[in-house]
N, C-alpha and C positions, 0 to 999 in steps of 0.2 A: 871326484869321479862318483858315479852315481853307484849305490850298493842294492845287490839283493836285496827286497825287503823282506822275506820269512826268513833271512839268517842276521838281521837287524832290529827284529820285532823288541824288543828291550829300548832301545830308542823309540820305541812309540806308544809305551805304556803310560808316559807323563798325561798322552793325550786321550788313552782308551779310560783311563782312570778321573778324568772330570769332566762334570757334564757343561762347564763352562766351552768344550773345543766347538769348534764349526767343521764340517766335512763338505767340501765344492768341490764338486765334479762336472766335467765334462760326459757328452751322451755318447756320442758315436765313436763305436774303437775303444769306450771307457767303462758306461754299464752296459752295451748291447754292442752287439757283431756288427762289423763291418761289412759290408754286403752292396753285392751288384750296384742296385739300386737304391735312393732313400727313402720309397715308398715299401720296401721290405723290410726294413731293418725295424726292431722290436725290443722291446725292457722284458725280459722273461719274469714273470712270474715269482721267482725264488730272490730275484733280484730285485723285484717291487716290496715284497716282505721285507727284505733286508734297508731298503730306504725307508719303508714306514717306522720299525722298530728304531735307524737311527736316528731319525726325526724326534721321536717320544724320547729318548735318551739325551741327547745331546739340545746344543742350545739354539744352533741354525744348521739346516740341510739345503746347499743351494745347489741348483743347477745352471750351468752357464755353457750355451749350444751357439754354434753360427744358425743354426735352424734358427726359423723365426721362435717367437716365446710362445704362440697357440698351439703351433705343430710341435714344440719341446715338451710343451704340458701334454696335449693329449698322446705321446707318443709314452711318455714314462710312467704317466696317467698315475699320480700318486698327489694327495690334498695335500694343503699344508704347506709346501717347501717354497723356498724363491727359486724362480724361474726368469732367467736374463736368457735373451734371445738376441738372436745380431750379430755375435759378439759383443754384447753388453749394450745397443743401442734400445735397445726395448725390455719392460721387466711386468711381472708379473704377480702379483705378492695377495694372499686371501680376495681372489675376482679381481684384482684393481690393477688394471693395463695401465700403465705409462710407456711413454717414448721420450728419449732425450730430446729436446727442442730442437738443439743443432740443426737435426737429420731431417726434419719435415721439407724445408726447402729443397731440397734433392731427389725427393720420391717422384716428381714427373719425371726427371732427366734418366732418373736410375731404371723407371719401368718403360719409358719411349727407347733407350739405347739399346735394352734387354730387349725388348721386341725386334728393334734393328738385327742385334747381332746374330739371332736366331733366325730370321729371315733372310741372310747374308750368306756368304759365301761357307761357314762354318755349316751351315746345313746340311751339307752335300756329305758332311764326315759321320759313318752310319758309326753308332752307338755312342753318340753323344746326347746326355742329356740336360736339357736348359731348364734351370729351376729361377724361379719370379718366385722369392720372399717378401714381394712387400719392399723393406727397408734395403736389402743388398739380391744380386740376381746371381747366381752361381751357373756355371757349368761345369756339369761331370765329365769325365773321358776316362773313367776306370774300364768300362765297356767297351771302349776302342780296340781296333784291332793292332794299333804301334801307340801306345799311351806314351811316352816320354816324346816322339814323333808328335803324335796330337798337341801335347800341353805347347809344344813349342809354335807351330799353327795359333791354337789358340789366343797365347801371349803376344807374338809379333799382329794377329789383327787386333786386337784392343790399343795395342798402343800406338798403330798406326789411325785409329779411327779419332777422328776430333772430338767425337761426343764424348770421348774417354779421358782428356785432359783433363777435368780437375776433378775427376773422380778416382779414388784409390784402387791398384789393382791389387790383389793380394792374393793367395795360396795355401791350400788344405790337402792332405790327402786324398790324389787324383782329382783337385777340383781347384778351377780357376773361378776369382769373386772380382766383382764389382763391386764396391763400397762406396756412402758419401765419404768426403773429407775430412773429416771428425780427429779429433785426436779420442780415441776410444781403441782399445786393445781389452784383452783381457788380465795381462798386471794392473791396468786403469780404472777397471773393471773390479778386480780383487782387492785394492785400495781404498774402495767406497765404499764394497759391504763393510771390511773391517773397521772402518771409521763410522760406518750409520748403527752395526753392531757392539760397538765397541768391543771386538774380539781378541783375544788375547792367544789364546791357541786356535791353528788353521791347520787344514789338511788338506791339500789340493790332490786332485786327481785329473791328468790326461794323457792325452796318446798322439800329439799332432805339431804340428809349428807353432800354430797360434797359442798352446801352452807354455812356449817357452818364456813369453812376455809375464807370464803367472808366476812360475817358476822362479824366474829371476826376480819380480815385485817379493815375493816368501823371502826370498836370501837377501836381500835387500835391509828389510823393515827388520828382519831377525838380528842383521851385524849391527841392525841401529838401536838394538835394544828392547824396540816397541810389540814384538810380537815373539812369539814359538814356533816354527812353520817346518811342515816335511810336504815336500813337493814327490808325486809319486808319478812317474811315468809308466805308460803301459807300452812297451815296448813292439815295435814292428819296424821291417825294412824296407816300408814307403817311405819312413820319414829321417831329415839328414840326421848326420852322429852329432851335429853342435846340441840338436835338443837333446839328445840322452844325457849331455855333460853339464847340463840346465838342472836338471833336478837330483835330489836327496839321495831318490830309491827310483827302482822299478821294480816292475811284474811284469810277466809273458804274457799273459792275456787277461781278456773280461774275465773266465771262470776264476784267473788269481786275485781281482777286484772282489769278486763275493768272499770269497776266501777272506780275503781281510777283512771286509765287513763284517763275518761273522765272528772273525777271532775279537774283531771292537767291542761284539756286543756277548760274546761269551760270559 
């Protein structure tokens, strides 16, 4: 079961004590507020200091968003760090965009269906908002006026539409995705830095469903030996109780995310 982490902080001195750890974190609900909209949500200020100085201290600072990797970058707007967008289909590392190959073939189907479904019958439902990433197309329905009502609208037209059969549908906090078919998660994800870094201590941080894939990759590689991992969940009740039973630790909020950070670099 997952523990407080300020009444645990002794199980994570292994990792604040060498500069060999990595710190991955997730953006939204993680270092920045969850908020109406994605075009308001923001990296405060105290909390971009706190990513620069872990950067200079430690040995990799990544970030890994479903936001695409340009709008991850310029939203946390901090040099330096890796930056995976997607969920891990696109990365970003000192100016140098890559895309995993896989995904290229899917990008008409994934922006012609996203157009469809925005033009469809879902239009009609006020405070839904349709986001075109590029690689995956999300819709919001936090703004809705019966959100649990909406999400179910939502999911019964995608999987009744044919354009939607071999594309993945998948779920975030208040937000229904579109994905190509890719085997890519974010334990998939956490897997590859650790092996292109050859990292030995990890420190995962999120706040959503698609962290639990993280989560459990950490607990995984740890019972197998090859790694140190504390998975830290940021706790909230949009998202189910399996993921809180997924990770190490939590914290109540973003402001207890800086809070650790600074006790790291104390």
């Amino acid at each position: 079961m997952s523990k407080y982490l300020f009444d645990n902080l002794n199980y994570l001195k292994t990792f604040k004590n060498d500069s060999s750890t990595a710190i991955v974190t997730d953006v939204d609900g993680t270092i920045s507020e969850i908020v109406p909209t994605p075009d308001e949500a923001m990296v405060t200020e105290s909390m971009q200091n706190a990513l620069i100085k872990l950067y200079e201290k430690f040995q990799l600072v990544a970030v890994v968003s479903g936001r695409s990797v340009l709008n991850a970058r310029e939203m946390v707007g901090v040099e330096g760090l890796l930056y995976v967008g997607n969920h891990g289909m696109e990365f970003l590392k000192n100016n140098h965009l890559s895309m995993d190959p896989q995904v290229e073939k899917y990008l008409p189907q994934i922006k012609k269906t996203g157009k469809k479904i925005k033009e469809g019958d879902l239009s009609r439902i006020n405070g839904l908002i349709f986001e075109d990433k590029g690689i995956c197309y999300s819709i919001h329905y936090r703004c809705s006026h019966s959100p649990e009502n909406v999400r179910e609208k939502i999911l019964n037209t995608l999987q009744k539409d044919p354009e939607c059969k071999n594309l993945n549908i998948s779920e975030g906090r208040r937000l229904v995705e579109l994905k190509p078919p890719v085997n890519c998660d974010k334990g998939t994800i956490l897997n590859g830095i650790i092996d292109q870094y050859n990292l030995k201590k990890i420190i995962y941080l999120g706040d959503d469903i698609t962290d639990s894939d993280a989560f459990n990759k950490l607990k995984e590689l740890e019972n197998e030996g090859k790694i140190e991992g504390a998975g830290i969940l940021v706790r909230s009740s949009e998202i189910p109780s399996y993921v809180k039973k997924h990770s190490s630790f939590f914290v109540n909020d973003v402001d207890e995310v800086l809070k650790f950070f600074q006790w790291l670099l104390n």
